[in-house]
N, C-alpha and C positions, 0 to 999 in steps of 0.2 A: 504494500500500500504506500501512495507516496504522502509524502506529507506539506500540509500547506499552508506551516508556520509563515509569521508574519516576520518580514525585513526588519529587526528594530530601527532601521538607520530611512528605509523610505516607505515602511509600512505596505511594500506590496508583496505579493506574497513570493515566499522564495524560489517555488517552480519557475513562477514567470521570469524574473531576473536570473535565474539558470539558462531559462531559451535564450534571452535577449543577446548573452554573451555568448550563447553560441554562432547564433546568427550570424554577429559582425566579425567574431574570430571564421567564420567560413567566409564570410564575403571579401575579409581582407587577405585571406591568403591569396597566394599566385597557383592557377591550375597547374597541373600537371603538362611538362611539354611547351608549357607556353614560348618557350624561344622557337620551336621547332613543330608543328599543330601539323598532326597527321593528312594524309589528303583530304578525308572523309570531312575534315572541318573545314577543309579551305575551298570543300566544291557546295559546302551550305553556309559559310563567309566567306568568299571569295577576296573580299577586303585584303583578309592576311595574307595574303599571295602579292608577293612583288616581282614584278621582272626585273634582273640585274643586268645591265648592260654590261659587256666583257670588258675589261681593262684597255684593251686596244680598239679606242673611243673615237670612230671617225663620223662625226655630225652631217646631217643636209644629204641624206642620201635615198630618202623617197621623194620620189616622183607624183603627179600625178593629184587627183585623177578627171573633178568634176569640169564638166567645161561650162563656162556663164555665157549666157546672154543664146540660151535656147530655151528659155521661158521650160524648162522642164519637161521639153519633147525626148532630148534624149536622156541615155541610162548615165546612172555616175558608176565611174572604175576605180577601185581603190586597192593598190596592192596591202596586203594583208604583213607591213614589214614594221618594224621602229622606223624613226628616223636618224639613224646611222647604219653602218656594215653592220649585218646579221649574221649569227655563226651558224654552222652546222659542223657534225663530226661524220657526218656520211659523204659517202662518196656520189649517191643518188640521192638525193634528198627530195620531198615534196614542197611546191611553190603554193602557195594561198592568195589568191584573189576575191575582188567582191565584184559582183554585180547587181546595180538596185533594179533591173529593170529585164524582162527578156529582151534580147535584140533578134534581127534577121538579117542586122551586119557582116559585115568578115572580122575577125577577129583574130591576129596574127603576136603571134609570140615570138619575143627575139632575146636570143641569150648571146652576153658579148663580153669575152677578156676584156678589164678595161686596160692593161698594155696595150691592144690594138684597137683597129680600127674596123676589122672586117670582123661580121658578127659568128659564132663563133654555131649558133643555127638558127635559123629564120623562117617559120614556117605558119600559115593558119591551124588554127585550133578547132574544134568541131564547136560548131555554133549554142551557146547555154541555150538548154528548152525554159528557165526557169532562173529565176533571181537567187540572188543570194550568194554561197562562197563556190569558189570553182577552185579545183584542184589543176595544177601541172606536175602529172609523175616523170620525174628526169627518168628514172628507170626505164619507162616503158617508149619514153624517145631515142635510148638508146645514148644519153648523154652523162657523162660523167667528168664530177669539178676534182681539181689540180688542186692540192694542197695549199695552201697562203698564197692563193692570187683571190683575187677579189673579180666576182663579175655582175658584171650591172643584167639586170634581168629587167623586160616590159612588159606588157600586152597590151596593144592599142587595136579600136574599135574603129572600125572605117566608116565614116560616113559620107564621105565623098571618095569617089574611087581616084578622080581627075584632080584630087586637092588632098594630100596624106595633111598638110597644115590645119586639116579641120578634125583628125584623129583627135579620139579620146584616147589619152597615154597614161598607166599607172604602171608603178615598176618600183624596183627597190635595189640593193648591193647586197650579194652573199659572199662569204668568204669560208672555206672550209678547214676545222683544221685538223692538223694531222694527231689521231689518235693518242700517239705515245706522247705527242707535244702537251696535247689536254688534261690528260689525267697527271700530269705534275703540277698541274693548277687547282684543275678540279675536274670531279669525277661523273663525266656524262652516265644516263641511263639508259642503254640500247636500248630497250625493251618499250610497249607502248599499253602504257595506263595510267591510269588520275596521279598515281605516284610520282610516272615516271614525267610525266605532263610539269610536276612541281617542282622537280629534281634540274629538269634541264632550264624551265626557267631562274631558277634560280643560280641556275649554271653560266648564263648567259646565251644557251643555245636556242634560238628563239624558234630558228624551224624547223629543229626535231620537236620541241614542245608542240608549238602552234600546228603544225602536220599531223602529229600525236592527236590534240585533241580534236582536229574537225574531223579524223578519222573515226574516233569514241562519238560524235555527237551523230555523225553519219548511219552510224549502226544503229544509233539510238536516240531519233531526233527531239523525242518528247521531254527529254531527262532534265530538268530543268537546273538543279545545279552546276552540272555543264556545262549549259547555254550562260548561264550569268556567270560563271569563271570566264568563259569567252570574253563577254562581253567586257567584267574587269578588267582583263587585259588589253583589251584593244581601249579603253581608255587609257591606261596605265602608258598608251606609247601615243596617244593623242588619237585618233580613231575614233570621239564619239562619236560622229552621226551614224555608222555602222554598227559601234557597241549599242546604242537605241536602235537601230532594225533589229538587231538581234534578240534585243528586250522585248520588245512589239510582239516578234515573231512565236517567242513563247509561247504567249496568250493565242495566237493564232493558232499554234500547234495543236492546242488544244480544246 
């Protein structure tokens, strides 16, 4: 039986001043983890999630995408990058673009050493049935990046065939690096799940994370944790009007 002497000092009864101090001794401790919040917390606060940009910091290097003064007939392109060189530790790595709008453009993709001049392949992409993120598999083009060169990647929308100057262009800089280079820094996560999604952001690999996760969201478009890490991210590198389609797009999902 408990008992429910009176405080002599505030006259309320002792159970209660027993909870009270338990209360605020729980609230003020620090959770468990808290430097370090497992995936499962960071795809229901996505907040805690930051992307690191790699120490090898080169600025102004997206492109792209909206073009003004078409009152909103055409689609806006936005490559899915930071705005500096992005890393990857693969040798095929997946490219992430945005589309707001279907087109029945041409739609042509160019990957280019920036040591040169001549692009390095240049080819149309099969035309999006459908808005939203669009993948480029270097793998399945048959193209693969060279350790510490950096190459500028596009995809521009044609809308006049007779004038490429009226092209919608978004594009970003990849740099790949070499394996044994990386892991003396830090430790990428081949593998592709919410973890490994966390792990390379925070690594500084932006498109094995970002390839990672629109691959998870693909399989499973509804997941709504997911879709709002996405979209934290893509604010986290300035990207909101795409981080809010993707917000939008939730509710539509559903």
């Amino acid at each position: 039986m408990i008992s429910m002497e009176q405080n002599p000092l505030t006259g309320r009864p002792l159970l209660s001043a027993m909870l009270m101090m338990i209360v605020t001794v729980a609230l003020a401790a620090p959770s468990a983890g808290a430097d370090s919040p497992p995936a499962e917390a960071l795809t229901s606060e996505p907040s805690f999630l930051l992307y690191t940009p790699p120490k090898k910091f080169t600025p102004r290097a997206r492109i792209g995408g909206q073009l003004r003064g078409t009152d909103g007939a055409d689609p806006e392109v936005q490559a899915i990058v930071p705005d500096h060189v992005g890393f990857t530790v693969k040798q095929t790595p997946t490219l992430t673009w945005f589309l707001s709008k279907p087109t029945t453009d041409k739609v042509t993709f160019t990957l280019t050493n920036t040591e040169s001049i001549k692009p390095v392949y240049e080819a149309p992409l099969p035309v999006p049935t459908k808005a939203g993120f669009q993948s480029i598999d270097l793998k399945a083009l048959g193209l693969t990046l060279e350790p510490d060169i950096q190459y500028r990647w596009h995809v521009s929308v044609e809308r006049d065939p007779d004038s490429h100057s009226k092209d919608i262009v978004a594009g970003g800089i990849i740099e790949r690096c070499e394996f044994s280079a990386c892991v003396a820094e830090v430790q990428p996560n081949l593998s592709c799940s919410q973890q490994s999604v966390v792990d390379n952001m925070r690594g500084g690999f932006w498109y094995d994370a970002m390839g990672c996760l629109c691959q998870l969201i693909d399989a499973n478009p509804t997941d709504g944790p997911l879709r709002r890490l996405r979209a934290q991210l893509l604010k986290q590198v300035g990207l909101h009007g795409v981080a809010e389609w993707d917000l939008r797009s939730i509710e539509a999902s559903r």
